[in-house]
KOLVEXNU-980702 format. One record per residue: x negated, y, z of N, C-alpha, C in turn. Coordinates in Angstrom, 2 decimals, decimal comma, always signed. Layout:
! residues N
[pt [X; Y; Z]; [X; Y; Z]; [X; Y; Z]],
...
This chain:
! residues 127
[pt [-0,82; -1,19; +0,00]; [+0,00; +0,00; +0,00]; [-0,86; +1,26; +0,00]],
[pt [-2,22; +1,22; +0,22]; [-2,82; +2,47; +0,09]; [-2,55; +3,25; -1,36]],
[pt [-2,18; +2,59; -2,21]; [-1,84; +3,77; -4,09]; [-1,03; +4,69; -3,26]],
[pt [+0,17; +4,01; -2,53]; [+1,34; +4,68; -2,03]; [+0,50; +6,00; -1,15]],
[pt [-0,09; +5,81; -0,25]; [-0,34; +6,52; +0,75]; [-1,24; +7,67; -0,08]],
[pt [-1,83; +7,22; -1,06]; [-3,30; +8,31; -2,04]; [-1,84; +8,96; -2,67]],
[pt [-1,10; +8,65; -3,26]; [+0,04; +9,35; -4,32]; [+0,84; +10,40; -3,18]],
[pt [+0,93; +9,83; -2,44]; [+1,75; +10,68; -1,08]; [+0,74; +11,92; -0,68]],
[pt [-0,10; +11,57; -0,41]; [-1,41; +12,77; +0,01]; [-1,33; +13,47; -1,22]],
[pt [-1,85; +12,92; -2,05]; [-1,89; +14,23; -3,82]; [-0,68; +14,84; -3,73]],
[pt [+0,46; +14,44; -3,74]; [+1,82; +15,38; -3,57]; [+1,90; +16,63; -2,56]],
[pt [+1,43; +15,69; -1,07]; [+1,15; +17,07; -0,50]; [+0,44; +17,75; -0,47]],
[pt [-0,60; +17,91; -1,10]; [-2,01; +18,70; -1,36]; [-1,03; +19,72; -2,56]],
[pt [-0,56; +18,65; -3,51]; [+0,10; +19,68; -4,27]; [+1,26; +20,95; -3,92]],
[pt [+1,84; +20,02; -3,45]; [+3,00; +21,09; -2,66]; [+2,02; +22,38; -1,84]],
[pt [+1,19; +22,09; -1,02]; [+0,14; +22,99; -0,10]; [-0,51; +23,83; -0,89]],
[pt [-0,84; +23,61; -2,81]; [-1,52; +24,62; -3,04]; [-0,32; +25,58; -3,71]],
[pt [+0,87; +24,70; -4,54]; [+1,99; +25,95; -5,25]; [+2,40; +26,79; -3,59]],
[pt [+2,44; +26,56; -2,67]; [+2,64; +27,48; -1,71]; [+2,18; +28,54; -1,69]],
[pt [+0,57; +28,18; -1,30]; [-0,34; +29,00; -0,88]; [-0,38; +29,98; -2,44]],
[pt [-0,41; +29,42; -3,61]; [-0,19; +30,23; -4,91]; [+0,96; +31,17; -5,20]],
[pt [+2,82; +30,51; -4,62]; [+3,33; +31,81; -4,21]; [+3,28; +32,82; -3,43]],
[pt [+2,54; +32,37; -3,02]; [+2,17; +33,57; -1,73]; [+3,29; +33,38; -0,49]],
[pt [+4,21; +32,69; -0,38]; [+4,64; +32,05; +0,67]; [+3,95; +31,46; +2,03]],
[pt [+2,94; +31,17; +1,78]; [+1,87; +30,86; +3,03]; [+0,68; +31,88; +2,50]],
[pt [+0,18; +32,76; +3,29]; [-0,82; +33,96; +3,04]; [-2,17; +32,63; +3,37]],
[pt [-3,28; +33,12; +2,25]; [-4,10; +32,62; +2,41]; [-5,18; +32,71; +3,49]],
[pt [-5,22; +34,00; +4,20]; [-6,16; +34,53; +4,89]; [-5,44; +34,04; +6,51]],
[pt [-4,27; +33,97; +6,68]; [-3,93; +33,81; +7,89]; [-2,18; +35,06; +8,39]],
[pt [-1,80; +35,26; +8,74]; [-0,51; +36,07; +9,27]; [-1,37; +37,18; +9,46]],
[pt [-1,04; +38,07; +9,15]; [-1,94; +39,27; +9,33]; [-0,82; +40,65; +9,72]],
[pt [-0,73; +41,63; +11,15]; [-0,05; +42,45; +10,80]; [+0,35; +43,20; +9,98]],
[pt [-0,67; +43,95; +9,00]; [-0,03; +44,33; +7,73]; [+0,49; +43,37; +6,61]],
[pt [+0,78; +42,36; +6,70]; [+1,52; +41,62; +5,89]; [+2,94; +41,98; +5,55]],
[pt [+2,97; +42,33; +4,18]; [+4,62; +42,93; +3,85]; [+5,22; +41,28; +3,29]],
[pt [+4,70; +40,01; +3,14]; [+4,70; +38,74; +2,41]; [+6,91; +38,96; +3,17]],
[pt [+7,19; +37,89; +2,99]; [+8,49; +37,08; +2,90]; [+9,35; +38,01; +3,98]],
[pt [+8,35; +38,18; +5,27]; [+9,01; +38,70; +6,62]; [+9,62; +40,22; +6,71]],
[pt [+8,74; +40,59; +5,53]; [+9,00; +42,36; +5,42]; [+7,97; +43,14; +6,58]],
[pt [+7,95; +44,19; +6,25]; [+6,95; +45,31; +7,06]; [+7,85; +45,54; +8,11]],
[pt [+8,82; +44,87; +8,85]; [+9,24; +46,04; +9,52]; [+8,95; +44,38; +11,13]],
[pt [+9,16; +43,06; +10,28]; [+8,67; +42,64; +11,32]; [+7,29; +42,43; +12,00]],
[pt [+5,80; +43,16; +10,67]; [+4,53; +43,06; +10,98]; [+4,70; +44,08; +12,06]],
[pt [+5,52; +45,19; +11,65]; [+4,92; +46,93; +12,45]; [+5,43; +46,21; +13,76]],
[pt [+6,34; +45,70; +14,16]; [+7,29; +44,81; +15,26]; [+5,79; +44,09; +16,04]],
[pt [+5,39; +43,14; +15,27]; [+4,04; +42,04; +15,98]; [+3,08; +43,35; +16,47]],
[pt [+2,27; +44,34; +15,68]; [+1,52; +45,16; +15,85]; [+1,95; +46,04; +16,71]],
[pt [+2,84; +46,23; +17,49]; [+3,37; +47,38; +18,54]; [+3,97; +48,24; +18,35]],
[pt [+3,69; +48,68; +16,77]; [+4,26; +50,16; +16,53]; [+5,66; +50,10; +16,26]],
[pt [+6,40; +49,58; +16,54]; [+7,78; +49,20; +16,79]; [+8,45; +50,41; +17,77]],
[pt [+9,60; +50,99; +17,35]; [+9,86; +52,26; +17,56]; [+11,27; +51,69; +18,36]],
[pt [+11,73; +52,71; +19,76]; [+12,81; +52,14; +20,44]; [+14,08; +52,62; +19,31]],
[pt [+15,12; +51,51; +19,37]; [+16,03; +51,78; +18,62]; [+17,04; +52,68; +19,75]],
[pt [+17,82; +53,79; +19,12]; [+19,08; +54,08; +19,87]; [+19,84; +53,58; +19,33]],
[pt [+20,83; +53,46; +20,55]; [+22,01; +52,31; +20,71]; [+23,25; +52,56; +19,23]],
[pt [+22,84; +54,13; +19,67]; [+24,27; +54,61; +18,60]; [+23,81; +54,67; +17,02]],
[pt [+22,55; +54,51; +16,94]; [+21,74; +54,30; +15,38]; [+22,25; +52,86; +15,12]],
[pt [+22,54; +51,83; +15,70]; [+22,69; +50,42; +15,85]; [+24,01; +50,61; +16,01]],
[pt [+24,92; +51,29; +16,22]; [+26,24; +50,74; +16,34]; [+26,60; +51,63; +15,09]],
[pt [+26,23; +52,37; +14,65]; [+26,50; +53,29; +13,42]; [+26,34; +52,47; +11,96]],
[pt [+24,69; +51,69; +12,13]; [+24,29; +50,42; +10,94]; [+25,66; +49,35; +11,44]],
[pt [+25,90; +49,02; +12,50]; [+27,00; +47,87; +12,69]; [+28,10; +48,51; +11,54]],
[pt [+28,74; +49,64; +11,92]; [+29,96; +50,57; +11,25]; [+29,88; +50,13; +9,49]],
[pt [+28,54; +50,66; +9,43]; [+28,30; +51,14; +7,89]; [+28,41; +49,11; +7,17]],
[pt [+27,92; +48,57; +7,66]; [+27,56; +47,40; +6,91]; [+28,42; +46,27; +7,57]],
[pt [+29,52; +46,53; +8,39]; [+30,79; +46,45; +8,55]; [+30,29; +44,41; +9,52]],
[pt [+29,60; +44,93; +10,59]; [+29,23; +43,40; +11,01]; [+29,81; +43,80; +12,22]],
[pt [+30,83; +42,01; +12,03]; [+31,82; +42,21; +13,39]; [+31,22; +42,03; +14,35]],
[pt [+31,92; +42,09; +15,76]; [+31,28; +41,75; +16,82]; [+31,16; +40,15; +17,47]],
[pt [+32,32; +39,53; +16,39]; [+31,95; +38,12; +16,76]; [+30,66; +37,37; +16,06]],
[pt [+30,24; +37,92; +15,00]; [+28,93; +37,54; +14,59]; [+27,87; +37,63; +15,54]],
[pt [+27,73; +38,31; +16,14]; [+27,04; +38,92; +17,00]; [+26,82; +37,54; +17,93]],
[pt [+27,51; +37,30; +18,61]; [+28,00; +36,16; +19,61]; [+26,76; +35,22; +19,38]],
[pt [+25,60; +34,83; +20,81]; [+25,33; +33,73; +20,91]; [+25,61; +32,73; +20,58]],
[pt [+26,60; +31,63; +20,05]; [+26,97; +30,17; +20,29]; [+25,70; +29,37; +19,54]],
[pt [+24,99; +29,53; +20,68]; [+23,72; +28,39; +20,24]; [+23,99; +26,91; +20,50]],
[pt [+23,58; +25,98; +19,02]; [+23,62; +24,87; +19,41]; [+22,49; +23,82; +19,79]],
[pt [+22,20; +23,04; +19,19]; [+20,89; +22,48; +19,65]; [+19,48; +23,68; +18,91]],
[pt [+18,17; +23,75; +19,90]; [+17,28; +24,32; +19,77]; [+17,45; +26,03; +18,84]],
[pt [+18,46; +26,46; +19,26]; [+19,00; +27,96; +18,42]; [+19,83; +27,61; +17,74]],
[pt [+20,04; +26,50; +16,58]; [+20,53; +26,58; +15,54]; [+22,44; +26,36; +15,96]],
[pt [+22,80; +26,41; +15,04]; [+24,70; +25,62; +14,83]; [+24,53; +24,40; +14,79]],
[pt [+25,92; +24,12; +15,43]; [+26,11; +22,83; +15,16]; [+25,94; +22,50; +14,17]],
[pt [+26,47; +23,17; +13,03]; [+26,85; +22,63; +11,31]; [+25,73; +22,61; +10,83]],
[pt [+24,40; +23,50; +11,25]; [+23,05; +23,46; +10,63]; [+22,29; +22,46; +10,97]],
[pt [+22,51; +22,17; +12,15]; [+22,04; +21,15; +13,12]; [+22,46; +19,80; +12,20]],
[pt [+23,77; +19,71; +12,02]; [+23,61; +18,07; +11,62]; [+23,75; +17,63; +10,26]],
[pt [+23,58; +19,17; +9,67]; [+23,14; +19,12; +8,00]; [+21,82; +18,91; +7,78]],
[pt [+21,10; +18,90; +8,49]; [+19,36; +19,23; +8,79]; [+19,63; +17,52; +9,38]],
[pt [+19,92; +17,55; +10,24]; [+20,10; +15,62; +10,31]; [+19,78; +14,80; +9,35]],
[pt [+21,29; +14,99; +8,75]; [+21,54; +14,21; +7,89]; [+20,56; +14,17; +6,79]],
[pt [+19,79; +15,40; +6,07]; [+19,17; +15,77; +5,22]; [+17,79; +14,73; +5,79]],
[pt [+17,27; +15,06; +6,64]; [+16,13; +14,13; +7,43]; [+16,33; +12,42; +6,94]],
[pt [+17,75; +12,35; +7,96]; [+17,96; +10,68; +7,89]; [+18,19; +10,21; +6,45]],
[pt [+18,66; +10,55; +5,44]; [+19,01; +10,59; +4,37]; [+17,28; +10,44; +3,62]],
[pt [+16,37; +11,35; +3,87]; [+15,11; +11,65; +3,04]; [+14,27; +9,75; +3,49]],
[pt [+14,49; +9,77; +4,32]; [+13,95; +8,89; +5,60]; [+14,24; +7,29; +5,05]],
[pt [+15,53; +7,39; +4,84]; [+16,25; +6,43; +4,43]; [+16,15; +6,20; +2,41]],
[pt [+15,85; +7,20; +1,97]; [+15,04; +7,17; +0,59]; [+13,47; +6,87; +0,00]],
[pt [+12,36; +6,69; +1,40]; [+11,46; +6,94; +1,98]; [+11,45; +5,16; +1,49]],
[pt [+12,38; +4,81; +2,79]; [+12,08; +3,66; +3,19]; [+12,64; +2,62; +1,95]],
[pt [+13,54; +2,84; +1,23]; [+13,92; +2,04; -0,09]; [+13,00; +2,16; -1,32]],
[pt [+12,16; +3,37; -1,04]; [+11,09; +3,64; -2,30]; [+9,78; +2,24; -1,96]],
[pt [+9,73; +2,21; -1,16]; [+8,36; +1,75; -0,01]; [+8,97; -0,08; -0,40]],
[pt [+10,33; -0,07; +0,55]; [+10,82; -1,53; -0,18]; [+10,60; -2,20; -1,41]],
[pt [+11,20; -0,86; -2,82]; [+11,19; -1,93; -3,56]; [+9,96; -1,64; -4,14]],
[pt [+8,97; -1,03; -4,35]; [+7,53; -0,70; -4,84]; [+6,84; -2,35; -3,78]],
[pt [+7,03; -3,07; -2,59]; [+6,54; -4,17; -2,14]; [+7,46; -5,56; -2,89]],
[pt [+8,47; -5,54; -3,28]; [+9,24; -5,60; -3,76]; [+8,28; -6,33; -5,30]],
[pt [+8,22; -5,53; -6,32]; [+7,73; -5,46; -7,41]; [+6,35; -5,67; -7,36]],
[pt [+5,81; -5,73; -6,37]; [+4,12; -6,01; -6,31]; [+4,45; -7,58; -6,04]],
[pt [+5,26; -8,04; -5,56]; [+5,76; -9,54; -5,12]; [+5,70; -10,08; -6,26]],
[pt [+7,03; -9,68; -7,28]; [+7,19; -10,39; -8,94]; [+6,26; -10,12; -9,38]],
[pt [+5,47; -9,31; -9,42]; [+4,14; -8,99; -10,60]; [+2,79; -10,14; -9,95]],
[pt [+2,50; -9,90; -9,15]; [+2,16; -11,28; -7,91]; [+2,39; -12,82; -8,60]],
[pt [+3,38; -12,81; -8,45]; [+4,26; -13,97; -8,86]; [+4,27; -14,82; -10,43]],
[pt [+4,49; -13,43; -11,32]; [+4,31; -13,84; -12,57]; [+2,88; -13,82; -13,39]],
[pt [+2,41; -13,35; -12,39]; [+0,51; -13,04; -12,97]; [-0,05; -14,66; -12,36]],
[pt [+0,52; -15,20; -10,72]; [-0,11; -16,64; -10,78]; [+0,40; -17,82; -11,86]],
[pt [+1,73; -17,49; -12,43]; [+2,26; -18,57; -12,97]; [+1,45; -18,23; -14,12]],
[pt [+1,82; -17,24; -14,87]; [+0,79; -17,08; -15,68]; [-0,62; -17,93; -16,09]],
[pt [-1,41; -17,70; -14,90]; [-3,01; -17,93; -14,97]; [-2,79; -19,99; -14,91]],
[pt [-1,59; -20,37; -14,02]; [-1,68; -21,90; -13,60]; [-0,44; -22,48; -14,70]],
[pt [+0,03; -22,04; -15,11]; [+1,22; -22,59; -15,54]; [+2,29; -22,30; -15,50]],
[pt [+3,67; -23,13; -15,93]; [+4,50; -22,72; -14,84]; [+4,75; -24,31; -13,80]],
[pt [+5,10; -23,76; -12,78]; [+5,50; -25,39; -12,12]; [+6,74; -26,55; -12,55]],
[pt [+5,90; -27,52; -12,28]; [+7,17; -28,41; -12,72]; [+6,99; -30,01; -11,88]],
């Protein structure tokens, strides 16, 4: 099974460099001036210069961009997320997991018949 495990590593090496090539993962490291995915306003936030908000500047953006107050609302489910994210993210896992493990099956699977028909091959067939 090591092809499996070398083909699995090259994939993720691959996946690791189109990342690092969108610029989705910064090559140098998280850096406060980083404007990348997060925006400048959460680097200036990490770096300190983060300015106190007034309350009524924040309830004025609530007004204008019309966000209710039940959005607002805590209802955390497991580890922050929703329930519904929570067991879509499950399922998505158990599901990958469970595709994982049928790839792996029948690839041992097919090394069996090829096995199989390469000894009859070389001896015969039995009789």
């Amino acid at each position: 099974m090591g092809g499996g495990q070398d083909r699995l590593k090259r994939w993720g090496l691959c996946l690791l460099l189109a990342l690092l090539a969108s610029g989705l993962i910064p090559a140098g490291g998280p850096s406060a001036s980083d404007t990348g995915p997060a925006g400048p306003c959460l680097a200036r936030a990490a770096s300190g210069e983060a300015e106190e908000l007034d309350p009524e500047k924040i309830q004025w953006f609530r007004e204008k961009m019309r966000i209710s107050p039940k959005s607002l609302e805590k209802e955390e489910g497991v580890l922050g997320m929703s329930w519904a994210h929570f067991f879509t993210m499950l399922f998505l896992i158990l599901f990958f997991v469970a595709a994982m493990t049928a790839l792996v099956m029948r690839q041992r699977r097919t090394k069996q018949l090829l096995n199989t028909l390469l000894k009859e091959e070389s001896h015969g067939p039995e009789r």
